[in-house]
C-alpha positions in Angstrom: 0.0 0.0 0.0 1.2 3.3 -0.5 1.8 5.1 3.0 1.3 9.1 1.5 -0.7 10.8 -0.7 -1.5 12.2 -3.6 -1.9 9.2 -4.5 -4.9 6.9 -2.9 -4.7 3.4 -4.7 -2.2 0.8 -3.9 0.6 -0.1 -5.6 0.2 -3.1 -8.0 2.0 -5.9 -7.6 4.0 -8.4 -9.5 5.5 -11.8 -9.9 9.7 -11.4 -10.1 12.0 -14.2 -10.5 15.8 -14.6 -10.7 16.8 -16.0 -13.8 21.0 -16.4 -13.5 22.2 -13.1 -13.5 18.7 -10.9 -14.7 15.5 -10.6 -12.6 12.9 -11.7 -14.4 9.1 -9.6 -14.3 5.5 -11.2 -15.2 3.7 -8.1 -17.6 0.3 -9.4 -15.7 -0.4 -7.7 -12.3 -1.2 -10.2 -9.5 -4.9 -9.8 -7.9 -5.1 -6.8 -6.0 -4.7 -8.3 -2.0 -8.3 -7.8 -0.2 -8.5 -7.1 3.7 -10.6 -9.2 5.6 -14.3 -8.0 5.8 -15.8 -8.6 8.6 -19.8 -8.3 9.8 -20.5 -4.7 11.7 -22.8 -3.1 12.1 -21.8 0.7 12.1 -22.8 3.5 10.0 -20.1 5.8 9.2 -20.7 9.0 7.2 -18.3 11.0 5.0 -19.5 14.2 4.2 -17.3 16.1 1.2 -15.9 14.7 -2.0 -12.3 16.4 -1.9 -9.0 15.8 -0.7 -9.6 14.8 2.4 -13.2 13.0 2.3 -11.7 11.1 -0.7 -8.7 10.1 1.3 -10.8 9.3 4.1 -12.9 6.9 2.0 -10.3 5.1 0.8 -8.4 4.9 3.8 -11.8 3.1 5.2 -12.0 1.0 2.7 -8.2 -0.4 2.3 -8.6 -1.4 6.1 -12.0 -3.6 5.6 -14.6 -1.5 7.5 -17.4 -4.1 6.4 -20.3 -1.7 8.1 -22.6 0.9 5.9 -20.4 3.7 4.1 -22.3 6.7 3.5 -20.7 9.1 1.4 -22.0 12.5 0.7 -21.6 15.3 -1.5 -22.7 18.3 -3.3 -21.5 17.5 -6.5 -22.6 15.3 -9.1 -19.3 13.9 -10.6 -16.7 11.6 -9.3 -14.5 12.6 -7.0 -11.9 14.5 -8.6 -8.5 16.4 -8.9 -9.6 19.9 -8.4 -6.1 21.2 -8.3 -5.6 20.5 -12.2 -8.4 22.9 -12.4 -6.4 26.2 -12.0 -3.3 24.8 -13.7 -4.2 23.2 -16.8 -8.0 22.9 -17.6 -8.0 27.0 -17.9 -5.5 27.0 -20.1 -7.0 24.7 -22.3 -4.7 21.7 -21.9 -7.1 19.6 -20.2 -10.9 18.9 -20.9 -13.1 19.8 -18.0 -14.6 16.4 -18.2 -11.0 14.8 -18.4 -9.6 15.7 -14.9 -8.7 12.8 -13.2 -10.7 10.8 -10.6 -9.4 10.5 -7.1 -10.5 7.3 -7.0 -10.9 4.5 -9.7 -14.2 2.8 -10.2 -12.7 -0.6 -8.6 -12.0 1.4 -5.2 -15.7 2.6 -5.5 -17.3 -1.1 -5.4 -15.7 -2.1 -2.8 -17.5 -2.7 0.9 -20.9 -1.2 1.8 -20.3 2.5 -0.1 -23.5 4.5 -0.8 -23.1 7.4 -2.4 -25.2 10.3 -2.0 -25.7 13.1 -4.2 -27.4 16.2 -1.6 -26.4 18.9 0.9 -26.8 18.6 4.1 -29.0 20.6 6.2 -28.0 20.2 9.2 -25.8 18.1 11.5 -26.3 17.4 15.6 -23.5 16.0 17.2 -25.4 15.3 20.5 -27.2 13.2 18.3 -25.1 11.6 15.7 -27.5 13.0 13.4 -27.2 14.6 10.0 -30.6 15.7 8.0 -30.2 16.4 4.0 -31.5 18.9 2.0 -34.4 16.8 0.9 -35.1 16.0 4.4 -33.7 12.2 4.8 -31.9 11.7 8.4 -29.0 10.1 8.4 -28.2 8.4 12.4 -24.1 7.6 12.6 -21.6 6.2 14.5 -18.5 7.8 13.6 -18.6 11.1 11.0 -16.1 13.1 9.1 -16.5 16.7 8.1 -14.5 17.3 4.9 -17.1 19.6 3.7 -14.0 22.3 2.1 -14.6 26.0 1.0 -16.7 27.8 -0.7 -15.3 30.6 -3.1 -16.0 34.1 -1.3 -17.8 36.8 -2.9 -16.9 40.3 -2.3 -19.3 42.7 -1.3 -18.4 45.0 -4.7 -21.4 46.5 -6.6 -22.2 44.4 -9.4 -19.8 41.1 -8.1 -23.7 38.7 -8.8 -23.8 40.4 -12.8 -22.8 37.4 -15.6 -19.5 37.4 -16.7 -18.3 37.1 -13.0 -16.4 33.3 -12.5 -15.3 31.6 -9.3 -13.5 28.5 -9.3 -14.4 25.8 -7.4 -15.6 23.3 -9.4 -15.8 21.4 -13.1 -18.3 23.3 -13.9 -17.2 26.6 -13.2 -14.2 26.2 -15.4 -16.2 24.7 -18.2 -18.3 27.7 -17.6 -15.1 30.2 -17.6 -14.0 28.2 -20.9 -17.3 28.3 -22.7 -17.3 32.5 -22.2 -14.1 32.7 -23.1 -12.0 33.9 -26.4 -8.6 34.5 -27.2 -7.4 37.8 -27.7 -9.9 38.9 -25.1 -9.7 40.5 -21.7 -10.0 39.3 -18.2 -10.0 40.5 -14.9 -8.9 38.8 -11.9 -9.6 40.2 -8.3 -6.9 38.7 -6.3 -2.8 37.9 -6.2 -2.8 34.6 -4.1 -1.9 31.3 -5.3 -5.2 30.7 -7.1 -5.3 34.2 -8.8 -1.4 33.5 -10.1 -2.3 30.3 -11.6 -5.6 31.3 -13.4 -3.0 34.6 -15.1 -1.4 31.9 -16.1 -3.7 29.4 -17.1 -5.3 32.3 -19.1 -2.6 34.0 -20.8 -1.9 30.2 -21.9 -5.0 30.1 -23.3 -5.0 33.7 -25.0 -6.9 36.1 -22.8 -5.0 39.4 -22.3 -4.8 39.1 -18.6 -5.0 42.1 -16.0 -4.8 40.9 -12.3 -6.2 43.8 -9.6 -3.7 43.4 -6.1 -4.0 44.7 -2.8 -0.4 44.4 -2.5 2.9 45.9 -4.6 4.4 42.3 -4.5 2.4 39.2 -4.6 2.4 36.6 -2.5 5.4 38.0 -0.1 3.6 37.3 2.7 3.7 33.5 2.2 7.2 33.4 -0.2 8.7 36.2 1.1 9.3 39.4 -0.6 12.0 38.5 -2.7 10.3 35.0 -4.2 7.3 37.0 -4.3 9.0 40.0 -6.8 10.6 37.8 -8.7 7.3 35.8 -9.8 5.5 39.1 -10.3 8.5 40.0 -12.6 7.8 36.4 -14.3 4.2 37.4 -14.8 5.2 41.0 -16.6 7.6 39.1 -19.2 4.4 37.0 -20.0 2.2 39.8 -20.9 0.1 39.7 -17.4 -1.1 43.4 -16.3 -1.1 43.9 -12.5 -2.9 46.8 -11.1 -2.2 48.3 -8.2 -2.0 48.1 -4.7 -5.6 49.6 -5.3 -8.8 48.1 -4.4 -12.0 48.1 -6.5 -14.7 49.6 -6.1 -17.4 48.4 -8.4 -18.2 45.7 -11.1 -20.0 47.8 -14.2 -22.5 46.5 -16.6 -25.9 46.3 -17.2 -27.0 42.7 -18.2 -23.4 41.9 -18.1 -19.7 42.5 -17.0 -18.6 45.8 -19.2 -15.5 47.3 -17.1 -14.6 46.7 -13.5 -13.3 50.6 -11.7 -10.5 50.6 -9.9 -9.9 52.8 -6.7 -6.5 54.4 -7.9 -8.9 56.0 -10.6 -8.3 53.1 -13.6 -11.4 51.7 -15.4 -10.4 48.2 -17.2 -12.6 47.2 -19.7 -13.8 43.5 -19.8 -16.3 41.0 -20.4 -14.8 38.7 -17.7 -14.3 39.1 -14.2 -12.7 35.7 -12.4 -12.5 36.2 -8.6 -9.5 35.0 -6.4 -10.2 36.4 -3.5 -10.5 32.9 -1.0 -12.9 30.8 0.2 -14.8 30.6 3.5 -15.3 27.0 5.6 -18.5 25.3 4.8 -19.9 24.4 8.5 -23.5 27.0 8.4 -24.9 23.7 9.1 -23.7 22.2 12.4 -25.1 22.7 15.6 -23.7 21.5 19.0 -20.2 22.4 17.9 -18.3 25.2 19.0 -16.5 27.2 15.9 -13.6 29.3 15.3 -13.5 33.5 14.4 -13.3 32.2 10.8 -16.3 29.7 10.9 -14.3 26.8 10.9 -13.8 23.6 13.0 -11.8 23.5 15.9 -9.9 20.3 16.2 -7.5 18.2 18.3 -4.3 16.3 16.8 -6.4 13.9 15.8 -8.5 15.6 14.0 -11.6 14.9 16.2 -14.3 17.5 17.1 -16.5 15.8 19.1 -17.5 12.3 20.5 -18.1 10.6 17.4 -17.3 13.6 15.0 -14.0 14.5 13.0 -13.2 17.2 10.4 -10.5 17.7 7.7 -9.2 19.7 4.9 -9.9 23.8 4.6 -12.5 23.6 7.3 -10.0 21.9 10.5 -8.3 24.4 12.7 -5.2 21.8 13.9 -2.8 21.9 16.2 0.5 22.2 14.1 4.1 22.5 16.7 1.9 23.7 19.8 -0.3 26.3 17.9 -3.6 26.4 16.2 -3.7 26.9 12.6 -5.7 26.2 9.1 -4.3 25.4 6.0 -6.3 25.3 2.8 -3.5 22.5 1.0 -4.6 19.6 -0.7 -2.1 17.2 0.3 -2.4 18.3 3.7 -6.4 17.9 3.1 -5.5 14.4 1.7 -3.5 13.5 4.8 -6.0 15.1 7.4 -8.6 12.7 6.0 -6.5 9.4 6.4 -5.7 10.3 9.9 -9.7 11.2 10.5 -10.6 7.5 9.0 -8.0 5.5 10.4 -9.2 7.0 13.7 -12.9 6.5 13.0 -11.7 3.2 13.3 -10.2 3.1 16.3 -6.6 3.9 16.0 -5.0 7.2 17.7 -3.1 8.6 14.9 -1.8 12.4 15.2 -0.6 14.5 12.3 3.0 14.3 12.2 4.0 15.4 8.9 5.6 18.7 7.3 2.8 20.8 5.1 3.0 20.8 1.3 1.8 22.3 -1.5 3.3 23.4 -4.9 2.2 26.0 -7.3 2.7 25.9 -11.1 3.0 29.4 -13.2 3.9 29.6 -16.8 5.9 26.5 -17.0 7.6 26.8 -13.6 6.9 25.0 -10.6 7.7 26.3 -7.0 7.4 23.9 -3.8 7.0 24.7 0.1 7.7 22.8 2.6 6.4 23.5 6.2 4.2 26.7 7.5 6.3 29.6 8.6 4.0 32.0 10.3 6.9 34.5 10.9 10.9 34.2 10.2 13.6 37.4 10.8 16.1 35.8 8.0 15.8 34.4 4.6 19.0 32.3 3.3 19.4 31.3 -0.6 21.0 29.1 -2.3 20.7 30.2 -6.0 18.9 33.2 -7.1 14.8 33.1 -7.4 15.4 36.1 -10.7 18.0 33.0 -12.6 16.6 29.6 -12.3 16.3 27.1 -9.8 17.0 28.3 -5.8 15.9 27.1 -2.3 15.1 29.1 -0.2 15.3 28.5 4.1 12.9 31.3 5.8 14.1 31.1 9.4 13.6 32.2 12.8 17.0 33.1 14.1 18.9 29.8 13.4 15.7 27.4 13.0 14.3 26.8 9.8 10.6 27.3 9.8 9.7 26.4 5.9 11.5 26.2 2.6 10.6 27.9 -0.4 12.4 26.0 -3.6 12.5 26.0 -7.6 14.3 22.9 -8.2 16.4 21.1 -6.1 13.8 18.3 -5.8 16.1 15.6 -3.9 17.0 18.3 -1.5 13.3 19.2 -0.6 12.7 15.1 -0.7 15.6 15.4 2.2 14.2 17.9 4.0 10.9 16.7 3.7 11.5 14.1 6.6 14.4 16.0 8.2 11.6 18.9 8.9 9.6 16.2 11.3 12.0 17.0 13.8 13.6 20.7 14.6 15.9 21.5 12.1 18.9 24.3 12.2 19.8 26.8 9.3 23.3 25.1 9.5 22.4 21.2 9.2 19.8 22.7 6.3 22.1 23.9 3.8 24.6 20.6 5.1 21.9 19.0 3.6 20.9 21.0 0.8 24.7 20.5 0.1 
């Protein structure tokens, strides 16, 4: 099996043999191994068809759980790689209806799975009880809240007109796509990771792209200033327009987007308006469980909420090193939801891992390890404006998270050697 995601299935397997000097490799897989089901009589619910409650469902399904598997989501498709969505659908190298599923068809049949297309309503934890939209209640044993984010809408005059795109989901980027034409102009509201990939995504795909930014340099307050100028500077040599800092003030149009006015006194005009501006947690519908400033979960190391109720993903406030904190990753979504099932079960896992996530921008891939929520120094090796670099943002002499382009077996290294305090000085021994 494998032991990390992305990736959810397990390995295949096959017959080897020594044959005198050369090892020898059947070209049929052997039958996948099956855990041993047992009768039980438990009802466990999975609410969310992302990262983590995809993780989570086939974490509970590699182990056997034999009892009735309720999984629940808003959308109609598949579970399915949402990340490819700001990457490569947008930029036209990758159908809509082609993204990959998170889980194959064979994973889906196994055990006592229902799947359930609905939103819930509401959800009592005193209880164990979740109601759906339609009004079916669902009594459980053991439930996970993967539930995500939902794209935020700014309060900006005309933000509801046509011609204004989130992206969430399959279908809004089919939508985005469908009113889309090269050569044309777009607006996006927003510098963080999502909004940088869509300017890319787009100018791939032939929009004349115009980004609106609160801030002189994107993204410094997560890469640091430097990173953060240099990507901006990779935008501009790609024909991507940023506007300010500024904010804006309104959305124009009549039956439609026509021009979107700027604060610093600019008017772009457009017929497309994609909003990066974040998502909120999802969690309007529980009741008996106590939530955070930014409406999402509070949760203990192992991810549990309540007596019988776990969350994961963008909605889970976790402990990470002593201190609260909510990370909207997928791979730390991913990982959240195997811990959340394999304790569902029984077992008392903790999150013990470094955070991950990696951005892609006109051809060039960056990779963090770790969550630095401040750091006084900054050591490079390489330069972010040349090529490839690594980057160590510490506090004093301890390295807090590392910022790289490149230098993948070094951030493989340091990917394990960050479970345990690490020192600026055994970091770039490392690095080498």
């Amino acid at each position: 099996m494998v032991c990390e995601p992305p990736a959810l299935a397990d390995l295949r397997r096959y017959k080897t043999w020594v044959k005198g000097d050369e090892v020898w490799v059947d070209d049929q897989p052997l039958p996948a191994i099956e855990p041993p089901r047992h009768s039980d009589a438990r009802c466990f619910v999975v609410v969310g068809a992302g990262a983590a409650g995809s993780a989570a469902v086939a974490t509970l399904l590699a182990h056997g759980f034999a009892g009735r598997l309720v999984w629940i989501d808003q959308e109609r498709q598949p579970a399915y790689d949402r990340t490819a969505l700001s990457k490569f659908v947008i930029a036209g190298q990758m159908p809509p209806d082609e993204v990959p599923a998170l889980l194959d068809a064979d994973a889906l049949r196994k055990g006592q799975l229902e799947r359930k297309h609905g939103k819930v309503r509401t959800l009592n934890s005193q209880k164990r009880q979740l109601t759906l939209a339609d009004g079916q209640q669902i009594d459980y044993d053991a439930c996970l809240l993967a539930t995500g984010g939902k794209a935020l809408r700014p309060d900006i005059p005309g933000a509801d007109l046509p011609g204004v795109f989130t992206l969430r989901s399959r279908e809004d980027a089919a939508q985005l796509l469908d009113a889309a034409e090269p050569g044309q102009p777009v607006v996006i509201i927003g510098d963080g990771f999502i909004g940088l990939e869509a300017a890319s995504a787009l100018r791939k795909y032939g929009l004349q792209v115009h980004v609106v930014t609160r801030h002189e340099v994107p993204l410094a307050r997560q890469l640091g200033e430097r990173i953060g100028r240099s990507i901006r500077e990779l935008h501009e040599r790609k024909g991507v327009t940023f506007h300010g800092p500024t904010e804006v003030q309104r959305i124009e149009g009549q039956d439609k987007v026509e021009a979107v006015q700027l604060a610093n006194g600019e008017r772009l005009q457009t017929p497309l308006v994609l909003l990066g501006t974040g998502v909120k947690p999802v969690t309007a519908f529980l009741q008996g469980v106590p939530l955070t400033e930014d409406k999402s979960v509070r949760v203990d190391a192992e991810m549990r909420a309540a007596d019988g109720l776990w969350a994961a993903g963008d909605i889970a406030t976790f402990p990470l090193t002593g201190r609260p904190v909510r990370i909207e990753h997928w791979r730390l979504a991913q990982q959240h939801g195997v811990i959340a099932a394999a304790n569902m079960l029984g077992e008392q896992r903790r999150y013990a891992d470094v955070p991950f996530f990696w951005t892609y921008q006109h051809g060039r891939t960056y990779e963090v390890l770790g969550h630095a929520r401040d750091w006084n120094r900054v050591e490079f090796v390489g330069e972010p404006e040349k090529g490839d670099f690594i980057a160590l943002q510490c506090m004093d002499d301890r390295v807090e998270a590392v910022v790289a382009k490149g230098y993948s077996d070094a951030m493989a290294t340091l990917s394990q050697r960050m479970k345990r305090p690490l020192s600026l000085q055994e970091a770039l021994a490392l690095i080498g």
